[in-house]
mmCIF file of the N, C-alpha and C atoms, coordinates in Angstrom:
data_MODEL
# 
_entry.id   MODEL 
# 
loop_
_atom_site.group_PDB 
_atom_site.id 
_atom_site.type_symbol 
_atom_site.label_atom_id 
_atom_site.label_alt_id 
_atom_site.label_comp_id 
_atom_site.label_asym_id 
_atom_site.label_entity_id 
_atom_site.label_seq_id 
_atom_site.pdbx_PDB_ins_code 
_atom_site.Cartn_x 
_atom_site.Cartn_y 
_atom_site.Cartn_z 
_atom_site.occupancy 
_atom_site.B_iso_or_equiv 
_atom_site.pdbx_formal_charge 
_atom_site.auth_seq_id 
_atom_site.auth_comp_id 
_atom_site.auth_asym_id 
_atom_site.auth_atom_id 
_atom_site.pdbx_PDB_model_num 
ATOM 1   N N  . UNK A 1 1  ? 5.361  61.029 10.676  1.00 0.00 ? 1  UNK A N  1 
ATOM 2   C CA . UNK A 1 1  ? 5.448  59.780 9.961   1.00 0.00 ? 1  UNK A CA 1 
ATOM 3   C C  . UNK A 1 1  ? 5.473  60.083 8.461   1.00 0.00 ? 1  UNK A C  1 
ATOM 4   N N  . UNK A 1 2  ? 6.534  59.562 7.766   1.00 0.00 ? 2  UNK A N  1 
ATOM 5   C CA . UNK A 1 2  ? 6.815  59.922 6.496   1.00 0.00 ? 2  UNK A CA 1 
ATOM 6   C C  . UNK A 1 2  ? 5.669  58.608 5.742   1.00 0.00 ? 2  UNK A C  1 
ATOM 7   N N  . UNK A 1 3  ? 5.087  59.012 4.802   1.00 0.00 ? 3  UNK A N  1 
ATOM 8   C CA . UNK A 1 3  ? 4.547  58.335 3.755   1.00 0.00 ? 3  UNK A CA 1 
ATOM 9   C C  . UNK A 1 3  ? 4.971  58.293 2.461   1.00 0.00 ? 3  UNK A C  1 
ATOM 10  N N  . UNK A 1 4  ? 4.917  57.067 1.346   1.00 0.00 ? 4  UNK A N  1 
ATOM 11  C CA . UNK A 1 4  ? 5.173  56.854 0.711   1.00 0.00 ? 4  UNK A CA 1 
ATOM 12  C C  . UNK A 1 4  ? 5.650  57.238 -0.254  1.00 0.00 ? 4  UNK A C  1 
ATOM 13  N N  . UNK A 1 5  ? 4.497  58.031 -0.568  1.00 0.00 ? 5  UNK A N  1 
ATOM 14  C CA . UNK A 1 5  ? 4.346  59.792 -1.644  1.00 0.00 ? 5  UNK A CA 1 
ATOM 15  C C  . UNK A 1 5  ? 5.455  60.843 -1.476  1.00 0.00 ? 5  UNK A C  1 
ATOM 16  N N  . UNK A 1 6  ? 5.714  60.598 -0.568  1.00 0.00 ? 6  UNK A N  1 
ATOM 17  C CA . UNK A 1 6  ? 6.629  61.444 0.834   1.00 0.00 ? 6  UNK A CA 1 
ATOM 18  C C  . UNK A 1 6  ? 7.980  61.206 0.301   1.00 0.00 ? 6  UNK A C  1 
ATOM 19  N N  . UNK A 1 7  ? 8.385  60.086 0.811   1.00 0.00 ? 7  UNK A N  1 
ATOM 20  C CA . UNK A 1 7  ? 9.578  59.102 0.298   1.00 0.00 ? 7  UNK A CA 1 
ATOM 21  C C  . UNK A 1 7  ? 10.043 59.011 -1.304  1.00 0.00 ? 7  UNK A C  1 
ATOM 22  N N  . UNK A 1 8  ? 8.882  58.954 -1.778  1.00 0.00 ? 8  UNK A N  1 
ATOM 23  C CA . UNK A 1 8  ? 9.165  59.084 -3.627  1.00 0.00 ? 8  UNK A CA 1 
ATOM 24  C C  . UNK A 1 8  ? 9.675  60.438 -3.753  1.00 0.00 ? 8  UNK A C  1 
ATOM 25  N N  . UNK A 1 9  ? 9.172  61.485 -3.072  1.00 0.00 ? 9  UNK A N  1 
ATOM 26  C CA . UNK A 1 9  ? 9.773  62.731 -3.662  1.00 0.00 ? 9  UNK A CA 1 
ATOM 27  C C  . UNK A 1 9  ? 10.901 63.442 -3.198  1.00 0.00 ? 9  UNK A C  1 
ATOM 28  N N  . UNK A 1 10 ? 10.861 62.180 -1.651  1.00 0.00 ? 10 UNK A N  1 
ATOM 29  C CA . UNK A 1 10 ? 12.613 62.553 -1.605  1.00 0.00 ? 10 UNK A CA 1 
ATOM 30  C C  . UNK A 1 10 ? 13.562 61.934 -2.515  1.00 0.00 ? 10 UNK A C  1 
ATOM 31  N N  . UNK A 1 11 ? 13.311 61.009 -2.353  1.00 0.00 ? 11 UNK A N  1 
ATOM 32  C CA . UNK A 1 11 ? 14.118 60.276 -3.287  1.00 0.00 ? 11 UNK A CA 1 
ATOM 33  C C  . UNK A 1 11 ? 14.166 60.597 -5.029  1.00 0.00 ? 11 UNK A C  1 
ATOM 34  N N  . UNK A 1 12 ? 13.341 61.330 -5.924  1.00 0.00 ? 12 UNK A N  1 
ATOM 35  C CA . UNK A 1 12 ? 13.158 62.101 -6.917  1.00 0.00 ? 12 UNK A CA 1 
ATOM 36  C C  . UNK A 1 12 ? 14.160 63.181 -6.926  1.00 0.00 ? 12 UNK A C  1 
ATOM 37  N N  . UNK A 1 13 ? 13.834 63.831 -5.735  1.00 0.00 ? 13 UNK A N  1 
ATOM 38  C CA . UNK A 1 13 ? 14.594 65.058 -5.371  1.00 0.00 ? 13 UNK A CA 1 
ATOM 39  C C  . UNK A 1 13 ? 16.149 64.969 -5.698  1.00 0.00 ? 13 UNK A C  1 
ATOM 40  N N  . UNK A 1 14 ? 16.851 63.844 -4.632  1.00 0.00 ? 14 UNK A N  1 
ATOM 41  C CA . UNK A 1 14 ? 17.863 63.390 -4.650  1.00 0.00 ? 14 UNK A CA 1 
ATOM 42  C C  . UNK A 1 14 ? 18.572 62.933 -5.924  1.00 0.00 ? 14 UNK A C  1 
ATOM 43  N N  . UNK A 1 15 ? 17.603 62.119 -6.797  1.00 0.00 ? 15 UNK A N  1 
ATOM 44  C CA . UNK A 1 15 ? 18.555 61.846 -7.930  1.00 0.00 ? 15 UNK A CA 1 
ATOM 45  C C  . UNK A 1 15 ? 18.523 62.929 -9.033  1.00 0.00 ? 15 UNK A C  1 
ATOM 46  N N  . UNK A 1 16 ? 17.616 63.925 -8.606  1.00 0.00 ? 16 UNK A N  1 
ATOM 47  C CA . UNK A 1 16 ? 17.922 65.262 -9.552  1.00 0.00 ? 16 UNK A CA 1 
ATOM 48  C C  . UNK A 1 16 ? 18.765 65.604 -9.468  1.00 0.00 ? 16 UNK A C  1 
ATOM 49  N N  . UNK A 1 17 ? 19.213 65.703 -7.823  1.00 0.00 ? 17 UNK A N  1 
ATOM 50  C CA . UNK A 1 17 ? 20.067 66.804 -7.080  1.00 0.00 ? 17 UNK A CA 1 
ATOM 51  C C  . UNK A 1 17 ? 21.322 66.110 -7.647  1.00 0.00 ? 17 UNK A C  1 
ATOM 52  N N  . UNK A 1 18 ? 21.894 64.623 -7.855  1.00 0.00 ? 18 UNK A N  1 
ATOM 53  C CA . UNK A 1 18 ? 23.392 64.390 -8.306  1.00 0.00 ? 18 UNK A CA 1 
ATOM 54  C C  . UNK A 1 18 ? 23.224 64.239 -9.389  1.00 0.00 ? 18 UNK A C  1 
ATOM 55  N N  . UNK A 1 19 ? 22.311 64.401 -10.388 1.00 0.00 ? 19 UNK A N  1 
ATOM 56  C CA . UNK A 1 19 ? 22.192 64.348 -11.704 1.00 0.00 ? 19 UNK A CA 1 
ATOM 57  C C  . UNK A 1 19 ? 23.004 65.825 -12.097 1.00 0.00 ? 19 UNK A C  1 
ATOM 58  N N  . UNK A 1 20 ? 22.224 66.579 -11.432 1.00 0.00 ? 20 UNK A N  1 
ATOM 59  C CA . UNK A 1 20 ? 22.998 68.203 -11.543 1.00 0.00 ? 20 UNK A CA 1 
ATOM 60  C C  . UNK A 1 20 ? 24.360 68.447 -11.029 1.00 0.00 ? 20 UNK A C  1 
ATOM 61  N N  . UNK A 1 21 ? 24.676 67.432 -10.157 1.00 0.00 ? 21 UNK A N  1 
ATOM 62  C CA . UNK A 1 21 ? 25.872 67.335 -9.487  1.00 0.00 ? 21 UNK A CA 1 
ATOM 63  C C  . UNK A 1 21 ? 27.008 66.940 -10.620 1.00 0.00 ? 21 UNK A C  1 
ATOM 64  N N  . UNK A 1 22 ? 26.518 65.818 -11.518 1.00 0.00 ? 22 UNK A N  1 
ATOM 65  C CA . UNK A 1 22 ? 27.249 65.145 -12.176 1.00 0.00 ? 22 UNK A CA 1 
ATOM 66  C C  . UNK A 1 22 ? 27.285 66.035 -13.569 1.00 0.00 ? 22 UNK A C  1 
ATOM 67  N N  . UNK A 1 23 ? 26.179 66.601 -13.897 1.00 0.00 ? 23 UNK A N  1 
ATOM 68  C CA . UNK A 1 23 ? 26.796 67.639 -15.267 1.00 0.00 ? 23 UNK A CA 1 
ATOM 69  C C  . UNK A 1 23 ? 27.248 68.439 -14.792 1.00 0.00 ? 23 UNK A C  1 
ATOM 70  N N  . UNK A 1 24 ? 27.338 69.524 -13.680 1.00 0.00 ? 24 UNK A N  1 
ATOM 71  C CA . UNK A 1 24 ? 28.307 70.400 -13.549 1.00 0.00 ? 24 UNK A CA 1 
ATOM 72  C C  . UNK A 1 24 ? 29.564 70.090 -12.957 1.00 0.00 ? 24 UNK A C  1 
ATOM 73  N N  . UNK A 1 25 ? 29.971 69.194 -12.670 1.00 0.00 ? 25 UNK A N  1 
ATOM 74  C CA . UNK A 1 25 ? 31.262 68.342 -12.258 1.00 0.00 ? 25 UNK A CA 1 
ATOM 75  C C  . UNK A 1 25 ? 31.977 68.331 -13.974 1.00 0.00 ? 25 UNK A C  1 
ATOM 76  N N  . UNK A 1 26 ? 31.389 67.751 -15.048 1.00 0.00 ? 26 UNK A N  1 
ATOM 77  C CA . UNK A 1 26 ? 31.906 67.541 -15.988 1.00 0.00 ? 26 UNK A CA 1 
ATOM 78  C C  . UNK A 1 26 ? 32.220 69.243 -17.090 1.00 0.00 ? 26 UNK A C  1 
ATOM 79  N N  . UNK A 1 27 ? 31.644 70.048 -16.653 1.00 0.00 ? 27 UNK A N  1 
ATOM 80  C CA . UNK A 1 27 ? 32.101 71.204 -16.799 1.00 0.00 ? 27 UNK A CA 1 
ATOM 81  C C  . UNK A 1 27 ? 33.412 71.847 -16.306 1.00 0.00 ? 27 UNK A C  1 
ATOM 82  N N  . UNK A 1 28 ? 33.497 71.281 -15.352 1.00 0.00 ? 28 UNK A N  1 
ATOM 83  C CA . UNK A 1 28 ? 35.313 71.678 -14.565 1.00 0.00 ? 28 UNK A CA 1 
ATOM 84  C C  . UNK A 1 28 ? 36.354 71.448 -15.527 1.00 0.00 ? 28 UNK A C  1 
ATOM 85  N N  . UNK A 1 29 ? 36.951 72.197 -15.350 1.00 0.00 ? 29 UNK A N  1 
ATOM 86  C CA . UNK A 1 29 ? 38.389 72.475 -15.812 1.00 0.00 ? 29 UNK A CA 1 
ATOM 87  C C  . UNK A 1 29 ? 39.362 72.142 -15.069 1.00 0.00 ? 29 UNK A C  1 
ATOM 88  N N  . UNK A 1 30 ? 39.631 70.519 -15.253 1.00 0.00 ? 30 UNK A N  1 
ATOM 89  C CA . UNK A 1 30 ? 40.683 70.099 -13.744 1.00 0.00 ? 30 UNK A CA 1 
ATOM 90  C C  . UNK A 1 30 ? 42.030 70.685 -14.635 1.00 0.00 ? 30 UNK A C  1 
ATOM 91  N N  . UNK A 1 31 ? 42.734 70.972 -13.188 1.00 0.00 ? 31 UNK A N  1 
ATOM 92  C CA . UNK A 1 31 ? 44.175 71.035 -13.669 1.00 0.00 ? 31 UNK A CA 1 
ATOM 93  C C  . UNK A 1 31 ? 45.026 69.525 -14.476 1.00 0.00 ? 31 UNK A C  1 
ATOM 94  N N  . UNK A 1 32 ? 46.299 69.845 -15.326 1.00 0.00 ? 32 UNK A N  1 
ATOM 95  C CA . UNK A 1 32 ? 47.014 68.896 -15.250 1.00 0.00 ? 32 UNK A CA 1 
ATOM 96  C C  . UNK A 1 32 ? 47.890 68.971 -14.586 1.00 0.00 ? 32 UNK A C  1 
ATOM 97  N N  . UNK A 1 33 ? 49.093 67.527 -14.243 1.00 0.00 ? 33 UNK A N  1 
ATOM 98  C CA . UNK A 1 33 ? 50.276 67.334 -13.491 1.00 0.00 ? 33 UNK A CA 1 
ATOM 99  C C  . UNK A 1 33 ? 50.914 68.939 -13.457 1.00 0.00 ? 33 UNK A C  1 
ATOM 100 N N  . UNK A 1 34 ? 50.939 69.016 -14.125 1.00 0.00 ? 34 UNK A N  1 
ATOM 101 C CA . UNK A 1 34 ? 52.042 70.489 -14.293 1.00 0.00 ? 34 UNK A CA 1 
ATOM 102 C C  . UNK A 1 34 ? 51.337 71.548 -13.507 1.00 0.00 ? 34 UNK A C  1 
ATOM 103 N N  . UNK A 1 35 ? 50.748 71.787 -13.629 1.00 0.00 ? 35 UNK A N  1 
ATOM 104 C CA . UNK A 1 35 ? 49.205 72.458 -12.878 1.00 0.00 ? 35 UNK A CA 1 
ATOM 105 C C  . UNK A 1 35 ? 49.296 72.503 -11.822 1.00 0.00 ? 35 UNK A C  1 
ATOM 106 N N  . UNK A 1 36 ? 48.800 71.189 -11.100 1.00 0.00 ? 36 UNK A N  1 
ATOM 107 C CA . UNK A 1 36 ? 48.790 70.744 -10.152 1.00 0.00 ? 36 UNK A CA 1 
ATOM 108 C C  . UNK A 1 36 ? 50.121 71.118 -9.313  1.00 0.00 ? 36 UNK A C  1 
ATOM 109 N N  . UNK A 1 37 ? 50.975 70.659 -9.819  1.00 0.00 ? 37 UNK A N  1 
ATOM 110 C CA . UNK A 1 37 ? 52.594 70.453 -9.049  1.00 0.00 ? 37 UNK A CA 1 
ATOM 111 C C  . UNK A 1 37 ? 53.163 72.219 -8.937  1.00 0.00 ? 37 UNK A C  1 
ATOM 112 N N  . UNK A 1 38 ? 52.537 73.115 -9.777  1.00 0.00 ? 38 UNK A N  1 
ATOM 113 C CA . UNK A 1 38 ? 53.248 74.380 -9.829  1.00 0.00 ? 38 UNK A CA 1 
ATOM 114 C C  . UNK A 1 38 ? 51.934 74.799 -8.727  1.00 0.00 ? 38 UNK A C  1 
ATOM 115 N N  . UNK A 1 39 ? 50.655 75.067 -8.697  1.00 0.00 ? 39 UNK A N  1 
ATOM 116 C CA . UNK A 1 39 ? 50.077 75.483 -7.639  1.00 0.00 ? 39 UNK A CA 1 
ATOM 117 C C  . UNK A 1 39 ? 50.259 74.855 -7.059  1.00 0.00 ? 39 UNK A C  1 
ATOM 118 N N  . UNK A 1 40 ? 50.287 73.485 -5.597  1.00 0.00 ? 40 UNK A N  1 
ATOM 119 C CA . UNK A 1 40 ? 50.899 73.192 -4.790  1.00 0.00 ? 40 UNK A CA 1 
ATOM 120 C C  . UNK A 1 40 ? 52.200 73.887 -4.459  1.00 0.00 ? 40 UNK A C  1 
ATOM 121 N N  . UNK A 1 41 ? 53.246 74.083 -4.687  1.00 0.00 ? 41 UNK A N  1 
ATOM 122 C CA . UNK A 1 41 ? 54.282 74.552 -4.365  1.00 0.00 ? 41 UNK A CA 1 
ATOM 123 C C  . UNK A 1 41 ? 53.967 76.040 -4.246  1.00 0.00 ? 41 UNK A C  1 
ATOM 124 N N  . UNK A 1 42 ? 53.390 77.047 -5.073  1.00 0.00 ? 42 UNK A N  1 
ATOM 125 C CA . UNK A 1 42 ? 52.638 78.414 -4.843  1.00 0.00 ? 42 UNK A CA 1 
ATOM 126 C C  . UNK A 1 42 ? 52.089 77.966 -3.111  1.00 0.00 ? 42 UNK A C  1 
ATOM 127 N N  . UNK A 1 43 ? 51.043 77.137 -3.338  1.00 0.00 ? 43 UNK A N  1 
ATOM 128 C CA . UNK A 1 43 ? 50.486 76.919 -1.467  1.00 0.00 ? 43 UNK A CA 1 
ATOM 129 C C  . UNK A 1 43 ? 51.402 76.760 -0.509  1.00 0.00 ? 43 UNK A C  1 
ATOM 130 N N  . UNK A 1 44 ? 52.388 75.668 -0.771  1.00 0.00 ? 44 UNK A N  1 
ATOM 131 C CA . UNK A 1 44 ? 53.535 75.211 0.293   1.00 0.00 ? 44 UNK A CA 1 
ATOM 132 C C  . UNK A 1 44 ? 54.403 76.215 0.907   1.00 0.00 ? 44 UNK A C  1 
ATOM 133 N N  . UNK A 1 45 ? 54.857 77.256 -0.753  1.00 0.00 ? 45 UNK A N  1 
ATOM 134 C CA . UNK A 1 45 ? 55.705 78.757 -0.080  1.00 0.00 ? 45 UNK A CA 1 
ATOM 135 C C  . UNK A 1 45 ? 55.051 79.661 0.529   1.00 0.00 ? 45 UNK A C  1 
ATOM 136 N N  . UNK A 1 46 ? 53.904 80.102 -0.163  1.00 0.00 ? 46 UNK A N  1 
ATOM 137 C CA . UNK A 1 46 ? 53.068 80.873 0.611   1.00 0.00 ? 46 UNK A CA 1 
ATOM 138 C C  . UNK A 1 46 ? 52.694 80.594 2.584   1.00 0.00 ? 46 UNK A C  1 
ATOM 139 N N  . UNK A 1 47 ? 52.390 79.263 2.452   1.00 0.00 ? 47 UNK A N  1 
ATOM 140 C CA . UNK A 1 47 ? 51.921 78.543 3.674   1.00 0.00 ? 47 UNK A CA 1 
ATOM 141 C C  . UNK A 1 47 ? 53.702 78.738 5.030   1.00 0.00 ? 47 UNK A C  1 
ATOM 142 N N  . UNK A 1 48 ? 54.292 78.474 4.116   1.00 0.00 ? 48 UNK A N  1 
ATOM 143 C CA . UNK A 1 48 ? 55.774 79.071 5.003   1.00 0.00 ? 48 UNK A CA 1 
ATOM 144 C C  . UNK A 1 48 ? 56.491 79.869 5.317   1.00 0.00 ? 48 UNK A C  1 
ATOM 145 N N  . UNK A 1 49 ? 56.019 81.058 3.978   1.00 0.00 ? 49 UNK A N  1 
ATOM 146 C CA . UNK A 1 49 ? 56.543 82.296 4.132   1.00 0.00 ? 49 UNK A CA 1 
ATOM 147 C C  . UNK A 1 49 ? 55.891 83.020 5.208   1.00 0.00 ? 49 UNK A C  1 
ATOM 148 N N  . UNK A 1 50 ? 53.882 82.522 5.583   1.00 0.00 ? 50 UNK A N  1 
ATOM 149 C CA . UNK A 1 50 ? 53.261 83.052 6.532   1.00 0.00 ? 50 UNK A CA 1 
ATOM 150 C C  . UNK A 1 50 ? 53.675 82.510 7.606   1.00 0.00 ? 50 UNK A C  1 
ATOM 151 N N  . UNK A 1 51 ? 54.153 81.388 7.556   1.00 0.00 ? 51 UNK A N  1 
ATOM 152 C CA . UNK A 1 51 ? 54.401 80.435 8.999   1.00 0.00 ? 51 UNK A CA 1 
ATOM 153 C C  . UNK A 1 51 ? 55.539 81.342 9.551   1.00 0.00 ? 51 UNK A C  1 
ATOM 154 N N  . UNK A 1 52 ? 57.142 81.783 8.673   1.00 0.00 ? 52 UNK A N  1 
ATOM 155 C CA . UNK A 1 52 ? 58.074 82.325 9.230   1.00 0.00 ? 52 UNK A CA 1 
ATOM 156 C C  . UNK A 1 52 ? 57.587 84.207 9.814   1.00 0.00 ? 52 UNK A C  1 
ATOM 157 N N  . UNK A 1 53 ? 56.586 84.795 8.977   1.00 0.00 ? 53 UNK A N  1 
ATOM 158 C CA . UNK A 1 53 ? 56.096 86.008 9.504   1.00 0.00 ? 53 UNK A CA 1 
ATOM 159 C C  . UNK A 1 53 ? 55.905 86.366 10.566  1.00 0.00 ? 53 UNK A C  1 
ATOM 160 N N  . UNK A 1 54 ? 54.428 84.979 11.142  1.00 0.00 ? 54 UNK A N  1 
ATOM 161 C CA . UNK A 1 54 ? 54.000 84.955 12.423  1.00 0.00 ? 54 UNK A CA 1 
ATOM 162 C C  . UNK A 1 54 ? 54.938 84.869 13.568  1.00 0.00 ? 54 UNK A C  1 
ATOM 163 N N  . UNK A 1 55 ? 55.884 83.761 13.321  1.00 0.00 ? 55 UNK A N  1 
ATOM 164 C CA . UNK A 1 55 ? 56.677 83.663 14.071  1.00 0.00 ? 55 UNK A CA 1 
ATOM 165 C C  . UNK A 1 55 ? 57.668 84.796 14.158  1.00 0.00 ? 55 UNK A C  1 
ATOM 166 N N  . UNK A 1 56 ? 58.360 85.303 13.248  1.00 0.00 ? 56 UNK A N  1 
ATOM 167 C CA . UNK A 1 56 ? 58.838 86.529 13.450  1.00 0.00 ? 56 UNK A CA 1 
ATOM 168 C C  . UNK A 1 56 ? 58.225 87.545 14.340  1.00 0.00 ? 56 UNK A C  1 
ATOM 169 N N  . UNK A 1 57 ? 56.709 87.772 14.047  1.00 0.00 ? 57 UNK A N  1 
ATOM 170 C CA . UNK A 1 57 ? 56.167 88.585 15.010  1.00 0.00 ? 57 UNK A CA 1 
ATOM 171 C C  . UNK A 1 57 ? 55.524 88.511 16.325  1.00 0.00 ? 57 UNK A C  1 
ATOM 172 N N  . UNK A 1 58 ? 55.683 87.105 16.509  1.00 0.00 ? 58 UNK A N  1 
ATOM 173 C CA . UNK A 1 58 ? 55.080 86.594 18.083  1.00 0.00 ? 58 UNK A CA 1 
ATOM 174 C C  . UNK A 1 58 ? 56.844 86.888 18.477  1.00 0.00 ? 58 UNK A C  1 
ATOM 175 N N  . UNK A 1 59 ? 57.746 86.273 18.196  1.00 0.00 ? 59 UNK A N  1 
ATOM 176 C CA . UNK A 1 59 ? 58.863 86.453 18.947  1.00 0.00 ? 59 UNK A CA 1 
ATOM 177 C C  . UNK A 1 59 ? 59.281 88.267 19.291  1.00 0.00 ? 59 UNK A C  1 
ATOM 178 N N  . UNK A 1 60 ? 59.037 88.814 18.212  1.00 0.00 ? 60 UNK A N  1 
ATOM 179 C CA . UNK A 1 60 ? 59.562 90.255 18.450  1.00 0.00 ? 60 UNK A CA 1 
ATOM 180 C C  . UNK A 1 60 ? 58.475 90.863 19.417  1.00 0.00 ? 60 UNK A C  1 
ATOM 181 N N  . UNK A 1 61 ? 56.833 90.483 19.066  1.00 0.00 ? 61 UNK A N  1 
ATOM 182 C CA . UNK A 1 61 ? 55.688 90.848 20.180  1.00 0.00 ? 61 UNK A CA 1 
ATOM 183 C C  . UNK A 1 61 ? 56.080 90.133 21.561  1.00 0.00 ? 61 UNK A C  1 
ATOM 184 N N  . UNK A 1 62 ? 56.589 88.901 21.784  1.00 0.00 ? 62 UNK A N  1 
ATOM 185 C CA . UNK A 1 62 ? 57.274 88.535 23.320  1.00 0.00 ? 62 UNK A CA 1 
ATOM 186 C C  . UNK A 1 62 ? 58.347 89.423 24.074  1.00 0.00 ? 62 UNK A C  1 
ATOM 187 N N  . UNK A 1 63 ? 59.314 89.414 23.085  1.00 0.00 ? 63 UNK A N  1 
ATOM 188 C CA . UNK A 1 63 ? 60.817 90.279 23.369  1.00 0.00 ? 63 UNK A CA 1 
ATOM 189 C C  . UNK A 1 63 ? 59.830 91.522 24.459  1.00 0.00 ? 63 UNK A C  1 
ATOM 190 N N  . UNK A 1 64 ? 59.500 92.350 22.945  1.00 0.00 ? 64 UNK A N  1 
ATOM 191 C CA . UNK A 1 64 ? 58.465 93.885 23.877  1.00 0.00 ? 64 UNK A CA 1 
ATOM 192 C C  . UNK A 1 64 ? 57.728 93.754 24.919  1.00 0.00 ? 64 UNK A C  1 
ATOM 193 N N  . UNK A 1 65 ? 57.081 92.468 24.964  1.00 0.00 ? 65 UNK A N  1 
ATOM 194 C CA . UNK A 1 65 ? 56.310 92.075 26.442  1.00 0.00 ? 65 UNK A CA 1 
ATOM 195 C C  . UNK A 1 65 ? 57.088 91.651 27.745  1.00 0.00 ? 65 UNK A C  1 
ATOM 196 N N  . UNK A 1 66 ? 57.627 90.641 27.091  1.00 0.00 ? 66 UNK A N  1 
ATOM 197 C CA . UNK A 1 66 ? 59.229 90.849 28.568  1.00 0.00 ? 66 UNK A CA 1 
ATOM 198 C C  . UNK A 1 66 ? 59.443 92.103 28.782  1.00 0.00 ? 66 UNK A C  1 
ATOM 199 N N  . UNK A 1 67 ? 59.907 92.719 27.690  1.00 0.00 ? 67 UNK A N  1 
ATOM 200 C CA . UNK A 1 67 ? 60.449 94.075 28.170  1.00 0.00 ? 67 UNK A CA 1 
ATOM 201 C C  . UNK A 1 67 ? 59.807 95.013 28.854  1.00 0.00 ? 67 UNK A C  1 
ATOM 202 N N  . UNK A 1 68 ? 58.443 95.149 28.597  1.00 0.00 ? 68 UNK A N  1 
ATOM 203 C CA . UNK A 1 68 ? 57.787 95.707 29.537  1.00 0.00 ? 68 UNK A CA 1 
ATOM 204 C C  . UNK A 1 68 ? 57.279 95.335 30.622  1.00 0.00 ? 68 UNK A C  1 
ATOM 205 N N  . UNK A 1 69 ? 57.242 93.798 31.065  1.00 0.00 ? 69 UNK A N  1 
ATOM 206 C CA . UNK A 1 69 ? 56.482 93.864 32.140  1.00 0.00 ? 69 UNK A CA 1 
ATOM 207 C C  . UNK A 1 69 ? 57.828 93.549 33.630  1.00 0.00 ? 69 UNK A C  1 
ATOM 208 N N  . UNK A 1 70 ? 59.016 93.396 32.750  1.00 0.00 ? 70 UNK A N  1 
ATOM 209 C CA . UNK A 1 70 ? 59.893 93.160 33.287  1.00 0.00 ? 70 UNK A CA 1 
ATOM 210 C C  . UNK A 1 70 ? 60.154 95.123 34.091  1.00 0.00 ? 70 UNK A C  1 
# 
């Protein structure tokens, strides 16, 4: 059973905890548009160039597995 005393120091706790949340948030260095739009596209090619790899190598790892179990 939580008591009162109890409750105050969660709740103390808590508004420390986004107080600290909120000055180191304002320390960030957000990107701008330009920023933003040139890393996204870095992720998107990257994210496809791995997508066409895998697939390259599951198909050529199938081919060899047919081939052998055939």
């Amino acid at each position: 059973m939580t008591t009162q005393a109890n409750t105050n120091t969660k709740a103390n706790n808590l508004r420390k905890y986004l107080r600290g949340v909120k000055s180191e948030l304002k320390k960030v260095s957000w990107p701008n548009r330009a920023e933003l739009k040139n890393h996204t596209s870095v992720v998107i090619a990257a994210s496809l160039l791995a997508t066409i790899v895998l697939w390259l190598l599951d198909t050529f790892f199938g081919y060899g597995l047919n081939f052998i179990i055939r």
